[in-house]
PQR file with spaces between the fields and no chain letter, atoms N, CA, C, O and H, PARSE charges and radii, in Angstrom:
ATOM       1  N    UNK     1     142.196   84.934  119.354 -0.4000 1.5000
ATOM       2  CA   UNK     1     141.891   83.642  119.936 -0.0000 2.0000
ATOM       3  C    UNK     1     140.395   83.357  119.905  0.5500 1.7000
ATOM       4  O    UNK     1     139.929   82.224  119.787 -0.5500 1.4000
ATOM       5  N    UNK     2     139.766   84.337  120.007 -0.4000 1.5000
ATOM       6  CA   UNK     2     137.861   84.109  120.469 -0.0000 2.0000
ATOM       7  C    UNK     2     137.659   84.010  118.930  0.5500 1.7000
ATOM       8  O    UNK     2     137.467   82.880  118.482 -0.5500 1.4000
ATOM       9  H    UNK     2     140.144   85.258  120.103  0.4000 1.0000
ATOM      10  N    UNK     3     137.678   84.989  118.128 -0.4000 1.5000
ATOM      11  CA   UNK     3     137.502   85.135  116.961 -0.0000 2.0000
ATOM      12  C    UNK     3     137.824   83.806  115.819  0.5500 1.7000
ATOM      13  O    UNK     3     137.003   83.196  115.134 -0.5500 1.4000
ATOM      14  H    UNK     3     137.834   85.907  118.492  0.4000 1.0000
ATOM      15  N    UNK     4     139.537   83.593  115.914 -0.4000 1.5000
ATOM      16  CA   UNK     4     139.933   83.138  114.721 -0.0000 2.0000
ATOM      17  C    UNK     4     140.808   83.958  113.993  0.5500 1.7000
ATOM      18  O    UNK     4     140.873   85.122  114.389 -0.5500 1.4000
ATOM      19  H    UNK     4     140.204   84.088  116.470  0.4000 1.0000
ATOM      20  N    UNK     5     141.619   83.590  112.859 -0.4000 1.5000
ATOM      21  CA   UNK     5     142.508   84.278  112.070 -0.0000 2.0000
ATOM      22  C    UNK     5     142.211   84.801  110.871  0.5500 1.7000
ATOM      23  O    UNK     5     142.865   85.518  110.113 -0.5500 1.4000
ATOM      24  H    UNK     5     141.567   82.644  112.537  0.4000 1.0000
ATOM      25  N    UNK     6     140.566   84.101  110.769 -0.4000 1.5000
ATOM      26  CA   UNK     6     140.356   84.547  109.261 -0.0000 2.0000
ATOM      27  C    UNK     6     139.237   85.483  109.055  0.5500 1.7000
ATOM      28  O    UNK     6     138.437   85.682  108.141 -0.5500 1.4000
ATOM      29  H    UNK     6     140.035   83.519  111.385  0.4000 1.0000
ATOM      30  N    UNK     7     139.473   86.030  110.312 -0.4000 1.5000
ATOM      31  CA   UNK     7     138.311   87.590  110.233 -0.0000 2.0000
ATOM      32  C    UNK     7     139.165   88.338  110.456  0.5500 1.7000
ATOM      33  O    UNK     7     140.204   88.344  111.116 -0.5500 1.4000
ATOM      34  H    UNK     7     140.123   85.869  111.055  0.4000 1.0000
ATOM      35  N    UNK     8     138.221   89.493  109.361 -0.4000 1.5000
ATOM      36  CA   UNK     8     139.011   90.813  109.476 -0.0000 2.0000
ATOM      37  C    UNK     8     137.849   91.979  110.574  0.5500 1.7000
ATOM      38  O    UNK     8     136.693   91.943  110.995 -0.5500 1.4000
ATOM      39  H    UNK     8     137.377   89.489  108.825  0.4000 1.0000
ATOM      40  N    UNK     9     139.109   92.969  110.651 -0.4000 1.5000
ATOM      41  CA   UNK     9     138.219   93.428  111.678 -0.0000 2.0000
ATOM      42  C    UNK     9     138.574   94.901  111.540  0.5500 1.7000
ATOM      43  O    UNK     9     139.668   95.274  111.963 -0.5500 1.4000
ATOM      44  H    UNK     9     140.049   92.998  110.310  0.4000 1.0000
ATOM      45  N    UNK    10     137.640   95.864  110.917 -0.4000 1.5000
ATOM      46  CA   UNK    10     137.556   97.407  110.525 -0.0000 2.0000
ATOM      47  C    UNK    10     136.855   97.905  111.641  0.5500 1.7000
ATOM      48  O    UNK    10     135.814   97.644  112.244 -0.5500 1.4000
ATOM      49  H    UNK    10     136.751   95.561  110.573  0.4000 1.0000
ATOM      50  N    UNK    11     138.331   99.188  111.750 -0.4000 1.5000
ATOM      51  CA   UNK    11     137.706  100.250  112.749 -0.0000 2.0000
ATOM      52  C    UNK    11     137.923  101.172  112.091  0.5500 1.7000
ATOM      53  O    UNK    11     138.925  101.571  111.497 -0.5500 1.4000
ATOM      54  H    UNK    11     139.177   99.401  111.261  0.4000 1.0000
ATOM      55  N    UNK    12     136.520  101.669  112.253 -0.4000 1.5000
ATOM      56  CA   UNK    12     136.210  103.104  111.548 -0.0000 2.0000
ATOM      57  C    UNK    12     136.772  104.391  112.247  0.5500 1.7000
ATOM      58  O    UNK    12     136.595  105.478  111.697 -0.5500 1.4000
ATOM      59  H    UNK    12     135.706  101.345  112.735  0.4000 1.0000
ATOM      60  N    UNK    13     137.687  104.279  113.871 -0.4000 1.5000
ATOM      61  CA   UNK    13     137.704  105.318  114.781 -0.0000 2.0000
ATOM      62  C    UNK    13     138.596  106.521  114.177  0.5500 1.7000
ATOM      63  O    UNK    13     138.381  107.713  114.396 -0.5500 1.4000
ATOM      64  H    UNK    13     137.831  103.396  114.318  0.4000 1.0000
ATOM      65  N    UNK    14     140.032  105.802  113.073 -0.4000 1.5000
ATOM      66  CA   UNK    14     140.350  106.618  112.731 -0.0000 2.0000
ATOM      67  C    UNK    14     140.166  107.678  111.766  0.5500 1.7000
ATOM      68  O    UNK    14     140.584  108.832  111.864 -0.5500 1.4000
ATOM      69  H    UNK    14     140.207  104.833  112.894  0.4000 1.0000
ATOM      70  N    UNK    15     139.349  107.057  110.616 -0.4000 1.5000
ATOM      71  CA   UNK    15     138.479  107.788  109.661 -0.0000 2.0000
ATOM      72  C    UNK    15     137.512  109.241  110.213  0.5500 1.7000
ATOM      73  O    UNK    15     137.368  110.345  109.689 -0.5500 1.4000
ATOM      74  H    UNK    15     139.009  106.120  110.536  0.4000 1.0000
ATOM      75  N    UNK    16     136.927  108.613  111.573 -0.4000 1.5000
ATOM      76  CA   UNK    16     136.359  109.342  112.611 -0.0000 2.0000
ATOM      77  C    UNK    16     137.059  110.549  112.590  0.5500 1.7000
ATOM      78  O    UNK    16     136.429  111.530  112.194 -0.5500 1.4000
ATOM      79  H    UNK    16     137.044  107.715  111.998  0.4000 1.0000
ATOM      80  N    UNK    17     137.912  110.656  112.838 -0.4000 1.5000
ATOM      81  CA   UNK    17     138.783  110.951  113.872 -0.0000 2.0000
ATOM      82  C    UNK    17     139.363  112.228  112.997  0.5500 1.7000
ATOM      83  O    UNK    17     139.499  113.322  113.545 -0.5500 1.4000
ATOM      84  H    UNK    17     138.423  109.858  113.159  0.4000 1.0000
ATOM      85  N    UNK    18     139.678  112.036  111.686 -0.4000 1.5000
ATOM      86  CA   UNK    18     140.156  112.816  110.741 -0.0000 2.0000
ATOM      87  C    UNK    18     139.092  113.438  110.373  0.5500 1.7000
ATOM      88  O    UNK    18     139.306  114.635  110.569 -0.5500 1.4000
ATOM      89  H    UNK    18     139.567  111.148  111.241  0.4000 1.0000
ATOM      90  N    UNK    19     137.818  113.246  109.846 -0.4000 1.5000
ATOM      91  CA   UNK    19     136.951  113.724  109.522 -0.0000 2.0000
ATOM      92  C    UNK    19     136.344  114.961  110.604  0.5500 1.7000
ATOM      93  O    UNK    19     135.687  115.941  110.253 -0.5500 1.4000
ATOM      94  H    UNK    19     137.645  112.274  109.687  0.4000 1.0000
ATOM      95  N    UNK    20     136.741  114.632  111.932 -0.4000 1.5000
ATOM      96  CA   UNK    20     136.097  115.499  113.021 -0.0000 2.0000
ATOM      97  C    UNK    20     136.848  116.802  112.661  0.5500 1.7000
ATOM      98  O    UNK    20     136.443  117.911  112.311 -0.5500 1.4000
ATOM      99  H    UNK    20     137.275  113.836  112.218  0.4000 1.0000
ATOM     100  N    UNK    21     138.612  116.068  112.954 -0.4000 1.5000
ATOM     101  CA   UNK    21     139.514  117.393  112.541 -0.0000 2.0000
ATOM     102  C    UNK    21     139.235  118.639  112.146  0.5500 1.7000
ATOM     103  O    UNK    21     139.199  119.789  112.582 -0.5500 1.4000
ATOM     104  H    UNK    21     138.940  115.167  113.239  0.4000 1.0000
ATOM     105  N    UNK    22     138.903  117.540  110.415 -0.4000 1.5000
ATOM     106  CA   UNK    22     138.672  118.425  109.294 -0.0000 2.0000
ATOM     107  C    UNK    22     137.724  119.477  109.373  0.5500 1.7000
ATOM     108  O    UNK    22     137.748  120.569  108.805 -0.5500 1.4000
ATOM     109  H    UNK    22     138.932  116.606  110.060  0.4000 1.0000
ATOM     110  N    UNK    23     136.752  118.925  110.281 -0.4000 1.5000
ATOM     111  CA   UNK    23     135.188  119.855  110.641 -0.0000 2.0000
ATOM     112  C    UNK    23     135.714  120.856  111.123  0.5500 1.7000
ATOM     113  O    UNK    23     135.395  121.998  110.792 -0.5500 1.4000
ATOM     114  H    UNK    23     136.734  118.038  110.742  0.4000 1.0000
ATOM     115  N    UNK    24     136.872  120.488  112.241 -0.4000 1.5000
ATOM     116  CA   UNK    24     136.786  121.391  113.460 -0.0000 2.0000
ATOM     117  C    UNK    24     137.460  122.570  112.942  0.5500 1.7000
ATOM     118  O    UNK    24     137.166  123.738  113.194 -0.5500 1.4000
ATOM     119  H    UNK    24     137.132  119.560  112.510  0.4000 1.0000
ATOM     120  N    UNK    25     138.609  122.048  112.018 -0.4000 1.5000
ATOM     121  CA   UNK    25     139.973  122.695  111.438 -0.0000 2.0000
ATOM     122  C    UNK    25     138.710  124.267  110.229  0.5500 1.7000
ATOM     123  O    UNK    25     138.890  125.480  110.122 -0.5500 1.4000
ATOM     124  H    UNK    25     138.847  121.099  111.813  0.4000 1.0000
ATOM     125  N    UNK    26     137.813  123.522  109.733 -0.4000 1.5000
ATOM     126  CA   UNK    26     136.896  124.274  108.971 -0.0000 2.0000
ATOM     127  C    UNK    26     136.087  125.427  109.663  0.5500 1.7000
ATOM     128  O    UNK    26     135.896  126.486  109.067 -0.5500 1.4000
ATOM     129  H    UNK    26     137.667  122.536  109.821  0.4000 1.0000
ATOM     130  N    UNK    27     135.693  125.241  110.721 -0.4000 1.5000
ATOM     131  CA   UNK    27     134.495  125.597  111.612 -0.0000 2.0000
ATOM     132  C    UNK    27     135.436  126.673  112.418  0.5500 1.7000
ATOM     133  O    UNK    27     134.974  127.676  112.962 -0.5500 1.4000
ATOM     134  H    UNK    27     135.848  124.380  111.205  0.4000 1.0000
ATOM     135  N    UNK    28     136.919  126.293  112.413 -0.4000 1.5000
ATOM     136  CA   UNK    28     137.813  127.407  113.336 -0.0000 2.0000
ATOM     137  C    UNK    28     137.655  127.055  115.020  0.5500 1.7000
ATOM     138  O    UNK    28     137.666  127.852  115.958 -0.5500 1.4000
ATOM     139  H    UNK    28     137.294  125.479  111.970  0.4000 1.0000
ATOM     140  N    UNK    29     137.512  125.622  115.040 -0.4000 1.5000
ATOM     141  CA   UNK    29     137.303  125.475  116.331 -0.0000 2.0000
ATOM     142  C    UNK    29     138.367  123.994  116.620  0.5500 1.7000
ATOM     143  O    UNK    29     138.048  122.945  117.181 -0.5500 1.4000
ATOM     144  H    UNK    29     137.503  124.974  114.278  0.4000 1.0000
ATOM     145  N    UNK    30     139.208  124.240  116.235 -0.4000 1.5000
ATOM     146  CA   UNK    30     140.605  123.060  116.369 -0.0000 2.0000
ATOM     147  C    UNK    30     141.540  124.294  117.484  0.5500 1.7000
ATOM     148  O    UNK    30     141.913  125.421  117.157 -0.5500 1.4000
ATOM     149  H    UNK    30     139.468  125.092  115.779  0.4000 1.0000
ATOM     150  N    UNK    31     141.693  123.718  118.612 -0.4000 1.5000
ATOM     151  CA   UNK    31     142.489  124.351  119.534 -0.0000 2.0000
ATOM     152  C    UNK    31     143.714  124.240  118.848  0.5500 1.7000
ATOM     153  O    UNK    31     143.849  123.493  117.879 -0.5500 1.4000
ATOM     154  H    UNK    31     141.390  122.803  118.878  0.4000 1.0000
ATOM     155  N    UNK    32     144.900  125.169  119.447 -0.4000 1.5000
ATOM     156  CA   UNK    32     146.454  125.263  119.199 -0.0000 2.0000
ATOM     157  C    UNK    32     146.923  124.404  120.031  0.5500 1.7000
ATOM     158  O    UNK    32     146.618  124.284  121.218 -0.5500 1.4000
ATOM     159  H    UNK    32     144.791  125.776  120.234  0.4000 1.0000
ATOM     160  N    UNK    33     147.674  123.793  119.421 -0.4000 1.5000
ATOM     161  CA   UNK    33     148.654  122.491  119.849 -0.0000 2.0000
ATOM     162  C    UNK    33     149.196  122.994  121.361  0.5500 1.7000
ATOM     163  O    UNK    33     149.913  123.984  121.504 -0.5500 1.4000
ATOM     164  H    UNK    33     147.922  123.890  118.457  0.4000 1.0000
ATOM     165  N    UNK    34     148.849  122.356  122.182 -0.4000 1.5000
ATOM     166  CA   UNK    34     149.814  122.605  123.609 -0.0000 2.0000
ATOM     167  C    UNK    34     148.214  122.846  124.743  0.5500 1.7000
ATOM     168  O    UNK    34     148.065  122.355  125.862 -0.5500 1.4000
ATOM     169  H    UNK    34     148.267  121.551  122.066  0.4000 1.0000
ATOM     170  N    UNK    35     147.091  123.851  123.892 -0.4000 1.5000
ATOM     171  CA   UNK    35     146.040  124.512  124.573 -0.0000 2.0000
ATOM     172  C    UNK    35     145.619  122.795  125.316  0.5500 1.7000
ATOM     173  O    UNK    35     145.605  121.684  124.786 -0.5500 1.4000
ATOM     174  H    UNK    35     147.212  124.250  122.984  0.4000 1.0000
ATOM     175  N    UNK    36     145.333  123.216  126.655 -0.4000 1.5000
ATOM     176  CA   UNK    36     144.185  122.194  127.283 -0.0000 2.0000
ATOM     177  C    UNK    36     142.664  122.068  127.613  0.5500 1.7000
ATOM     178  O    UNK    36     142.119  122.834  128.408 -0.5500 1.4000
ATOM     179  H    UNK    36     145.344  124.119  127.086  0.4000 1.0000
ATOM     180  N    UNK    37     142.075  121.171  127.031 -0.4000 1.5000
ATOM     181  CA   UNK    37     140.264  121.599  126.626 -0.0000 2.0000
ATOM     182  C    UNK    37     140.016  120.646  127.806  0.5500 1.7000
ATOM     183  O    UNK    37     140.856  120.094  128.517 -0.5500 1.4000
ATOM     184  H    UNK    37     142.518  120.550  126.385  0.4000 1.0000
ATOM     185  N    UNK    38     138.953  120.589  127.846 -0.4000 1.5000
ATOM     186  CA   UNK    38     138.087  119.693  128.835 -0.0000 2.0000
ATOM     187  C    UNK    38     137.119  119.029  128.352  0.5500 1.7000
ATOM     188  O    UNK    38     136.657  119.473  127.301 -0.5500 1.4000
ATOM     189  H    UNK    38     138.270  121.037  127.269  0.4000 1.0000
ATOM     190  N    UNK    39     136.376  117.541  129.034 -0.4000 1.5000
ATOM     191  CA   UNK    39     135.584  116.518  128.325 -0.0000 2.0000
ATOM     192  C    UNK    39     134.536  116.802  129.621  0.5500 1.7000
ATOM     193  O    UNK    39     134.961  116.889  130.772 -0.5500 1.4000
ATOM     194  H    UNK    39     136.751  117.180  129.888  0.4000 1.0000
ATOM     195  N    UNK    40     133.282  116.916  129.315 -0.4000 1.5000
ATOM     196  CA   UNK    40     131.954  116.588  130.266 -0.0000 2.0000
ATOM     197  C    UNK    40     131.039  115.335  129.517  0.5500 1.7000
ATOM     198  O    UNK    40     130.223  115.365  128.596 -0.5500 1.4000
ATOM     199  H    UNK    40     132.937  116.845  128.380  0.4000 1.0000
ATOM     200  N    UNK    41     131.510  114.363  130.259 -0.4000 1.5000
ATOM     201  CA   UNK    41     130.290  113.576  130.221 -0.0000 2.0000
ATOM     202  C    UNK    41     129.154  113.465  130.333  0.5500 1.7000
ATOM     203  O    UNK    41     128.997  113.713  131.529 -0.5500 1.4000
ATOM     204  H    UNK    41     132.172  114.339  131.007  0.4000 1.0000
ATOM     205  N    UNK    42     127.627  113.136  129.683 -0.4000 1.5000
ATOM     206  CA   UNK    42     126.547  112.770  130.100 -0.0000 2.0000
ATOM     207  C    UNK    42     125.934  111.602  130.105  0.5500 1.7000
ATOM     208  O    UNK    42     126.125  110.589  129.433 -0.5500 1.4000
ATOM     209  H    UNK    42     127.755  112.935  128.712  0.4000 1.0000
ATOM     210  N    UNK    43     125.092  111.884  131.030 -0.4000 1.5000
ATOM     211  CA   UNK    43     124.394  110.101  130.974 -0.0000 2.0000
ATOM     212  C    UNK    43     122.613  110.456  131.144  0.5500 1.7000
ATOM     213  O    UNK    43     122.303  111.328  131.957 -0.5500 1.4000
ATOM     214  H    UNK    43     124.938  112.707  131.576  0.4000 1.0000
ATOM     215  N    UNK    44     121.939  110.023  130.660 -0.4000 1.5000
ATOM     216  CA   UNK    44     120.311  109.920  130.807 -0.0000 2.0000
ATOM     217  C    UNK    44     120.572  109.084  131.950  0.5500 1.7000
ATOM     218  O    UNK    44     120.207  109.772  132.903 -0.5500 1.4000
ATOM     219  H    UNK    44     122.190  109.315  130.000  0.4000 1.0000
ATOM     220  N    UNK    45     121.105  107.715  132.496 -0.4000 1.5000
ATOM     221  CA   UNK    45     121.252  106.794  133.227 -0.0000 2.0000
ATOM     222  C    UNK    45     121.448  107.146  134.655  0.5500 1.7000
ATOM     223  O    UNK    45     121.586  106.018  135.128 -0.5500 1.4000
ATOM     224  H    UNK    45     121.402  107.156  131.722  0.4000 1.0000
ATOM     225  N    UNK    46     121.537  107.859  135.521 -0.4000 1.5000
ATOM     226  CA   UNK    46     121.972  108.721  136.618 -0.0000 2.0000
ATOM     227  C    UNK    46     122.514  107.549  137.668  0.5500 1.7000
ATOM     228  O    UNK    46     122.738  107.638  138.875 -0.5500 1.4000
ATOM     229  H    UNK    46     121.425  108.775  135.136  0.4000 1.0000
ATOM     230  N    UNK    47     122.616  106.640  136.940 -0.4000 1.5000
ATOM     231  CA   UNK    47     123.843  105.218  138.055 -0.0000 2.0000
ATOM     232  C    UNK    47     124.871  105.733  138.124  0.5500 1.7000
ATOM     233  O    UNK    47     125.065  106.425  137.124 -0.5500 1.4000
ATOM     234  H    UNK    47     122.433  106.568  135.959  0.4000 1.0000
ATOM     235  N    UNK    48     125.785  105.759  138.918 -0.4000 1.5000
ATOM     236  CA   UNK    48     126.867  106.177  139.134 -0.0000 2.0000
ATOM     237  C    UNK    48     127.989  105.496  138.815  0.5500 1.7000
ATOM     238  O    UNK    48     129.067  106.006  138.508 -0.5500 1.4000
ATOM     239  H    UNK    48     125.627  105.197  139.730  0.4000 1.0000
ATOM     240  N    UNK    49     127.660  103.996  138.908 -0.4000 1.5000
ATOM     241  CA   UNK    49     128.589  102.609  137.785 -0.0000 2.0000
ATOM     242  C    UNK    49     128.695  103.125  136.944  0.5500 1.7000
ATOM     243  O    UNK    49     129.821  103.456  136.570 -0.5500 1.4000
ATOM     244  H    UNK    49     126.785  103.583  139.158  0.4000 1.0000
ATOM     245  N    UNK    50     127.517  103.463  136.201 -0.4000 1.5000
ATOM     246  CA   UNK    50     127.310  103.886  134.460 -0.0000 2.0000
ATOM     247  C    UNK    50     128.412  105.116  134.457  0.5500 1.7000
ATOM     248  O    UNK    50     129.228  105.131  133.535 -0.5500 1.4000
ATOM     249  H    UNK    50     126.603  103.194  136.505  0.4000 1.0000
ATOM     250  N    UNK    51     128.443  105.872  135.195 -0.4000 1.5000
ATOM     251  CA   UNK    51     129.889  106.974  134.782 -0.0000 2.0000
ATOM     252  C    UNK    51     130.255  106.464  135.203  0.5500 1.7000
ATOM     253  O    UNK    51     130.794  106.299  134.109 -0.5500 1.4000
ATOM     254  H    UNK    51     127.780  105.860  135.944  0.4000 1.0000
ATOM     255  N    UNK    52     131.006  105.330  136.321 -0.4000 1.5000
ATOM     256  CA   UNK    52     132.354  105.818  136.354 -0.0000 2.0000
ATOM     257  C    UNK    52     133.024  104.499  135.324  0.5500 1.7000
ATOM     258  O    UNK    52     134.231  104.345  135.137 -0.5500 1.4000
ATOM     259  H    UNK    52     130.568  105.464  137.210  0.4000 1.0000
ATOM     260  N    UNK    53     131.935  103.628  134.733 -0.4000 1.5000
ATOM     261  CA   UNK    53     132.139  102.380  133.667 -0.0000 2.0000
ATOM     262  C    UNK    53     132.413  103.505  132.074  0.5500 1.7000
ATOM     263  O    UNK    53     133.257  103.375  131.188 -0.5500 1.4000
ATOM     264  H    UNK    53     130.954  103.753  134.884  0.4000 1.0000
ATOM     265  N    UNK    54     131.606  104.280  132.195 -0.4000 1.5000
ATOM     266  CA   UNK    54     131.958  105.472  131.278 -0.0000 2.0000
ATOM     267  C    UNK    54     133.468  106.126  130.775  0.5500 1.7000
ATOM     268  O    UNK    54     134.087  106.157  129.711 -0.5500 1.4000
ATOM     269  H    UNK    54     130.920  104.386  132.915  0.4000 1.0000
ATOM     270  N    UNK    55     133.753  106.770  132.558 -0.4000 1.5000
ATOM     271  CA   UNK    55     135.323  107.044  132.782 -0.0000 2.0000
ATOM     272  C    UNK    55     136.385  106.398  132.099  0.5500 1.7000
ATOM     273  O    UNK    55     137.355  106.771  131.438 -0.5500 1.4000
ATOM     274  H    UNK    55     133.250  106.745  133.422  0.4000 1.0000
ATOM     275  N    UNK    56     135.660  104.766  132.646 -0.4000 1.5000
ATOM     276  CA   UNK    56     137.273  103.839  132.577 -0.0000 2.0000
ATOM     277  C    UNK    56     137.285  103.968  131.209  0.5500 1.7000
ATOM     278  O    UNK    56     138.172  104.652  130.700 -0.5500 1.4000
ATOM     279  H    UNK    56     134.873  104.464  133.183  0.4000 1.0000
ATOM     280  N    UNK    57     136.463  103.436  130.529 -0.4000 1.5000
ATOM     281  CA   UNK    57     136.672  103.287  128.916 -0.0000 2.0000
ATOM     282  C    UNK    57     136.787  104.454  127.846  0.5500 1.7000
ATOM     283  O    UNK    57     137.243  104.360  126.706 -0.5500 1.4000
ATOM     284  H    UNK    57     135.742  102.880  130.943  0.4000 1.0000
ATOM     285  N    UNK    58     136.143  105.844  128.630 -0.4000 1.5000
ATOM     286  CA   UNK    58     136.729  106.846  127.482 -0.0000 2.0000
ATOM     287  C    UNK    58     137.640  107.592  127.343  0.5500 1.7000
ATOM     288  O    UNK    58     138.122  108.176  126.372 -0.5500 1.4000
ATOM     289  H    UNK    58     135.773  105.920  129.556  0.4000 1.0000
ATOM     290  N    UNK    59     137.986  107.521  128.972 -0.4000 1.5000
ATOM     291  CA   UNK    59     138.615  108.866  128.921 -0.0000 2.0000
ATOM     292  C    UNK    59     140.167  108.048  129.793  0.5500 1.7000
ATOM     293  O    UNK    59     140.119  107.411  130.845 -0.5500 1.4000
ATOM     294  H    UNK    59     137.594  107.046  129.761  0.4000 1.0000
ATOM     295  N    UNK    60     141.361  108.319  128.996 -0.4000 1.5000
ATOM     296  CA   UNK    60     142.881  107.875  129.650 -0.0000 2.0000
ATOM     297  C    UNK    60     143.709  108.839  129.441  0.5500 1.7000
ATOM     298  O    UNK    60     144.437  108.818  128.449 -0.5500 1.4000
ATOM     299  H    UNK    60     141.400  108.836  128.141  0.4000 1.0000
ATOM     300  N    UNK    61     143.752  110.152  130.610 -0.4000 1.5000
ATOM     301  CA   UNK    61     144.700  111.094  130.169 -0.0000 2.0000
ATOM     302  C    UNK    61     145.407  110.575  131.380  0.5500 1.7000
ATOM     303  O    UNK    61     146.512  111.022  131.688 -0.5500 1.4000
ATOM     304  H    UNK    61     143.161  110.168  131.417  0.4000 1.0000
């Protein structure tokens, strides 16, 4: 609607996403399917909005 119909619109996240794999799958650092890892956030910003505006948008387990 904001945009229009006649733009296209490339996301690179999954390309990302495979490529990390591949690193990780190389490097021997791709956990086994089921294992549970953990995410630490940082911020230079020490607002506390700024994480938890951080939270909402990266992280949805």
């Amino acid at each position: 609607k904001v945009i229009g119909h006649d733009v296209k619109i490339y996301d690179g996240g999954e390309g990302t996403a495979r490529q990390l794999q591949r690193r990780l799958k190389r490097d021997r650092l791709l956990r086994k399917s089921g294992e549970h890892g953990q995410v630490e956030m940082m911020n230079t910003l020490k607002e506390e909005n700024i994480m938890n505006l951080s939270h909402k948008l990266l992280i949805k387990i």
